[in-house]
N, C-alpha and C positions, 0 to 999 in steps of 0.2 A: 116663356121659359121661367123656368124654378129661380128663386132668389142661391138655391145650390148650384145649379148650374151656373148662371152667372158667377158664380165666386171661381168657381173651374175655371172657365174657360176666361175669368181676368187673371189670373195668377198666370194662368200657362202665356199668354196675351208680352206680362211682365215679363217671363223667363228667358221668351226670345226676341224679345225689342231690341233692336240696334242701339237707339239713339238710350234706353236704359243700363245695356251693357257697355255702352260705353263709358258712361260717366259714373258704372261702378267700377271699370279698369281703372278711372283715372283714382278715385279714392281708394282702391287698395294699394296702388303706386306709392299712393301718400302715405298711406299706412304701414307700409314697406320698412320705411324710414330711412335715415343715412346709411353710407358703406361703415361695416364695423371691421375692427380686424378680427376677433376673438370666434374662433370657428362655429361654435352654437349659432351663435347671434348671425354670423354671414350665410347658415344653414338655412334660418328664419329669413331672412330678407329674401333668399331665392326660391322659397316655399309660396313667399305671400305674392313676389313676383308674376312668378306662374298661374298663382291664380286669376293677377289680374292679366296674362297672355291668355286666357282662355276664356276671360271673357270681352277682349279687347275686339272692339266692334270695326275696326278697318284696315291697310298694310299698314297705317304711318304708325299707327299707335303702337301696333302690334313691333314694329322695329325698333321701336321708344323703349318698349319694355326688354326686348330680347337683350339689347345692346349693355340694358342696368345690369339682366343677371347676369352678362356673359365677365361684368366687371369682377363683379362677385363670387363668380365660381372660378376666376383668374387668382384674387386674393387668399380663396380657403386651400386654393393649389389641392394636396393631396393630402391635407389632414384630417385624422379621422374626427367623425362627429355620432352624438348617439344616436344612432336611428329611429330608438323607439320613440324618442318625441314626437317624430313625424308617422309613423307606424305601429300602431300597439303589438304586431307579431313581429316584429323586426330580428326579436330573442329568439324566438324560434328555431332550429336546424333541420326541418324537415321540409323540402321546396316540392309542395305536392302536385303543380301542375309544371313541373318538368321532366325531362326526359333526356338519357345518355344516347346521343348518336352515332357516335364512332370513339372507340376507346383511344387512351394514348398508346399510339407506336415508339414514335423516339424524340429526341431533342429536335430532330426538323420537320417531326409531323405529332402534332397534337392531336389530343381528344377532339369532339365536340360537344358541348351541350345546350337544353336548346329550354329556354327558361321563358314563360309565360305569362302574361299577370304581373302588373308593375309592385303589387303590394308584398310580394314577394321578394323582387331584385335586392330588399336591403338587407333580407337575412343574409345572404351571400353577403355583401359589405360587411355586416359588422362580428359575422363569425367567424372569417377566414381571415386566410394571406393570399388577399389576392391578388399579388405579386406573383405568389408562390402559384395560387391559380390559373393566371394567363400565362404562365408559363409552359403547361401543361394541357389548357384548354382553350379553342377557341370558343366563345361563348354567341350563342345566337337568340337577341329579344326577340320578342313578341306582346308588343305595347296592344290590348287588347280597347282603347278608349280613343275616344275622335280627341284627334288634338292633343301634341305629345309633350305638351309643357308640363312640365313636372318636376319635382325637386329630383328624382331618382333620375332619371330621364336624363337630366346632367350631370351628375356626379358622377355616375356608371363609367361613364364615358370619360369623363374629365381626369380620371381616376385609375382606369386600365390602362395596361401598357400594352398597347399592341390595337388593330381593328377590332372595334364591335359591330357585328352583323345583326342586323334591324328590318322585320318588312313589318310593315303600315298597319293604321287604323282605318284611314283614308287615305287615299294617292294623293292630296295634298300634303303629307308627310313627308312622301319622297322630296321637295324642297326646303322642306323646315328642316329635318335631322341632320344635314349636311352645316347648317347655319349654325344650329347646336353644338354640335362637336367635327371639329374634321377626322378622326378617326369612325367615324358611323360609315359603315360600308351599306346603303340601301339595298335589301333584298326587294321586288318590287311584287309581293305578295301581300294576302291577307290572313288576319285569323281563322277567316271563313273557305280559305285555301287550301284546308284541308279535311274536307269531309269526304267518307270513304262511299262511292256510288253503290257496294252491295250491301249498305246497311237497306236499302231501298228498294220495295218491288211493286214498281206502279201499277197502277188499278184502270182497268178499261175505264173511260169517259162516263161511260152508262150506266157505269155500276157506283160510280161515286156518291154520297150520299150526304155529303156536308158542301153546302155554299161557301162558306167564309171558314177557316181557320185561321187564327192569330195564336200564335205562339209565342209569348213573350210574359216577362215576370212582373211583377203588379206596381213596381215603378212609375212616377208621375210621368218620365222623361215618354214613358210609352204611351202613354195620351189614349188608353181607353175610351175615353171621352167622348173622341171624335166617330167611333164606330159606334156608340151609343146614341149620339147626336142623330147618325146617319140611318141610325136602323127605327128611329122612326116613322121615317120617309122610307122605308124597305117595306114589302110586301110582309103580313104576319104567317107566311110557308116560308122566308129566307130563313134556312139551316146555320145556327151560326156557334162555334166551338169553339173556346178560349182554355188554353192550357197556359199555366202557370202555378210562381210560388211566389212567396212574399218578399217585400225587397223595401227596404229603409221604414221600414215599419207597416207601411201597408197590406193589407190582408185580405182575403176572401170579401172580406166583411166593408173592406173600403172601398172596394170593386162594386160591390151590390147597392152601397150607398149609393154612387155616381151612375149608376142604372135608375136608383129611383128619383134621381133628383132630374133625369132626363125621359121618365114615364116608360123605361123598356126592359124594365123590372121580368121575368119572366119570357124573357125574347130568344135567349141565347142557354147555351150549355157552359157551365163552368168546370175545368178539374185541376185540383191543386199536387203539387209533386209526381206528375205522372211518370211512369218506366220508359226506359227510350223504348219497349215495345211498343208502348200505346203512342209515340210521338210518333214515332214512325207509321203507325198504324193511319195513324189521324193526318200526314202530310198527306197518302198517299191516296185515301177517300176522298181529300177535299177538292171542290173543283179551282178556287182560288185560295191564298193563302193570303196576309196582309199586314204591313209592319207601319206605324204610323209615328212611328219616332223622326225630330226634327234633327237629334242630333245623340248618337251614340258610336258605339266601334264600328267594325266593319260588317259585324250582325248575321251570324252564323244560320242563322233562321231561312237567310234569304237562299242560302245555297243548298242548305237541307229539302226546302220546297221544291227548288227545281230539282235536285236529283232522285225526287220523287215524284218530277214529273207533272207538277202545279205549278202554274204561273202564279208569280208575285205580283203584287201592288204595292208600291212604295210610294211615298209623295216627292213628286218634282225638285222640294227646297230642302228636302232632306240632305244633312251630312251623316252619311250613313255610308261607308264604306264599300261594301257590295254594290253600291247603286253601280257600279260598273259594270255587273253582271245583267242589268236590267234591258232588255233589247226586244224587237218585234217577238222575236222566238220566245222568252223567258217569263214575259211579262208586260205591266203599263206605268208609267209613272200618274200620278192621279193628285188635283187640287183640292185643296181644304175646302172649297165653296163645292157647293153641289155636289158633295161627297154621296150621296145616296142613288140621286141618279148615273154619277159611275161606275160603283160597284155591281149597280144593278146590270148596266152593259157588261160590265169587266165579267159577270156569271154568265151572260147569255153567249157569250164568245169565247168563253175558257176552252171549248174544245178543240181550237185553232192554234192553238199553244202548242209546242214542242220545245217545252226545256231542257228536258233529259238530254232529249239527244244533240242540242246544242251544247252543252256544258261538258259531254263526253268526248265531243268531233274536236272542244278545243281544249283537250286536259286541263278543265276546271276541277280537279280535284285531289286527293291526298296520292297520289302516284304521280301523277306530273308536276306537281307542286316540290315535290322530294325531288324531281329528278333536277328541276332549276334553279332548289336553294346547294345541292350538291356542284352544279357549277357553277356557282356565284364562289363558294368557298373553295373550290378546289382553283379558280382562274387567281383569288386572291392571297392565298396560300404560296401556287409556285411564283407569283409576281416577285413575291416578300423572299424570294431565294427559299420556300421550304419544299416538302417530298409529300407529295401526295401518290400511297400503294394501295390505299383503301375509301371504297366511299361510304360515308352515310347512310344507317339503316333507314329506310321511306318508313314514314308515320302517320299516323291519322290524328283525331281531335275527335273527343267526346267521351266525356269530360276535359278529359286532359288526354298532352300529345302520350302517344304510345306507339313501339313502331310496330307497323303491320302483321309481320311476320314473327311468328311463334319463334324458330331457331334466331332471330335477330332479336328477340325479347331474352332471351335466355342467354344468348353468347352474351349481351351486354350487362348481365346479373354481376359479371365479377367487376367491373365496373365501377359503379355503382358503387358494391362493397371496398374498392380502390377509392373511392372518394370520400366515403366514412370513413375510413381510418385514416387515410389521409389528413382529410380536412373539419371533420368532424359535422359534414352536411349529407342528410341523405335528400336524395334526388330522383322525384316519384314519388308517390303517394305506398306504392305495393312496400311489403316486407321485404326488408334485403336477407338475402340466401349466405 
């Protein structure tokens, strides 16, 4: 093995060691420092907090920590703080991956909207009243990262008056957000909960022409590495296609490094920012598709595969959120050692796979997913004494949420324009009308 390679695969080695993440929760702990009163400063302690709950390696610790910020976000109570410290777009008023779901009726039935990507949630904080907000809207997260410790994450909550509606990164959320804040109403879906099945038209077995697809962005946390590792030990006819774009500075070019540092330099196909035609294209040829993260959101990729009808590979120790959807029908969970001779099965057996039509028989996707975040909020609505006469436009995801239906994209245009002049936040990415 390459003196490169070795540096890979010690680093990555460090990133997820228990007994290393541990004893960097306890020093950011430390680093934390005392309870302050002065809102900034209690802002920072529950910033650095989180950091160390996320990388806190067991429950005790992790309880240790929760219990310091939960002091801290008790003390800052409800006053404001500037977000852009923690957020360089914080200034910002345009929240591009959200979306208006049901407009406001009256004083006992609010809007919805449905807000995704935490680095977002604090333009709403620091440009509105959002008093004046939840008065008017229920709001619905969509924490898109494993692991919901985050300065936003509690404040949001700490902060609104009324429930905030929340589904997962991983279904070990559903116990944490409750411990966070008691007003978190757990919706118990994912990011990847809503992908629409006719973006997708799977391809006969026979006709398929790619072995491996990975689909994901050039990111360390996605460990390349290990498919590079493996495709040595792969036959030189494994078809193997990586789509992606760059991400914390890595590139093309850092990609190709860590091919040559593991000799499979010319093994595989690279394409950088592809069209979701060509991604679609490429689920739907491959005969496996393969996500080799230890630890990220709930990973959209996985659900996009199957409803094109390729079974995944996921690894066993992944916290990866989809991994729930991984099952006889869908796919294989697969270990880091002798990774080469199981992919090799996992291609000789792809055609035993039925993900599609597992994932359709149990509404895994953006129709059935609307239909049971609308009864989550509509059971929790009349609880609370309000009037539910309308539901929720169903939406999808890709890029960002949008709802399905043309006439539901358009009635909710004025909206929208209700919420700019309002509040002076537009919501959505498109041009308000």
């Amino acid at each position: 093995m390459s003196l490169a390679a070795i540096k890979i695969e010690l680093e990555d080695w460090l990133r997820y060691n228990s007994l290393v993440r541990g004893v960097l929760a306890e020093w950011k702990m430390l680093r934390a420092g005392g309870v302050a009163d002065e809102p900034q400063a209690l802002a920072r302690r529950i910033n650095r907090l989180c950091a160390a709950a996320r990388l806190a390696a067991n429950p005790a610790q992790i309880r240790r920590i929760e219990a310091r910020i939960l002091q801290a976000v008790k003390l800052l109570g409800n006053r404001r703080i500037d977000w852009s410290e923690f957020e360089p777009s914080a200034e910002k008023k345009v929240l591009e991956n959200a979306a208006v779901l049901k407009p406001w009726v009256s004083e006992r039935e609010k809007g919805v909207v449905y807000l995704s990507f935490e680095y977002q949630w604090p333009r709403l904080l620091q440009n509105c009243d959002v008093t004046e907000f939840a008065r008017r809207y229920e709001v619905v997260l969509a924490p898109v990262w494993v692991s919901p410790y985050g300065l936003v994450n509690y404040l949001l909550p700490a902060q609104w008056p009324g429930p905030v509606f929340s589904h997962l990164s991983d279904p070990n959320d559903a116990a944490i957000l409750p411990r966070m804040a008691p007003n978190y109403v757990v919706v118990p879906l994912l990011c990847s909960s809503w992908v629409n099945p006719d973006w997708y038209e799977p391809v006969p077995f026979e006709k398929k022409d790619i072995d491996i697809f990975m689909l994901a962005n050039f990111g360390k946390y996605k460990r390349h590495f290990l498919l590079f590792k493996a495709l040595r030990r792969l036959p030189r006819s494994t078809r193997v296609l990586l789509i992606g774009q760059h991400n914390a500075g890595r590139t093309r070019e850092t990609l190709m490094a860590e091919a040559r540092a593991y000799g499979v330099e010319g093994r595989f196909e690279l394409e950088e920012n592809a069209t979701d035609a060509e991604v679609f294209s490429a689920f739907a040829r491959a005969k496996t598709s393969l996500i080799l993260s230890r630890r990220e959101g709930s990973c959209i990729a996985v659900v996009e595969s199957i409803m094109a009808n390729t079974p995944v590979g996921l690894l066993a120790n992944a916290e990866v959120g989809s991994r729930i959807f991984i099952n006889e029908q869908t796919g294989r969970f697969l270990q880091e050692n002798n990774l080469a001779e199981q992919l090799a099965d996992f291609i000789a057996n792809a055609g035993k796979y039925s993900p599609r039509q597992w994932a359709l028989a149990n509404n895994i996707h953006c129709r059935g997913s609307s239909a049971i975040l609308n009864e989550i909020i509509k059971r929790t609505v009349l609880a609370g004494g309000g009037q539910w006469t309308q539901d929720i436009a169903p939406f999808q995801w890709r890029p960002a949420p949008v709802p399905i239906k043309a006439e539901d994209k358009a009635r909710l245009q004025a909206e929208r324009r209700e919420i700019y002049e309002r509040f002076g936040i537009q919501i959505g990415r498109e041009p308000l009308k």
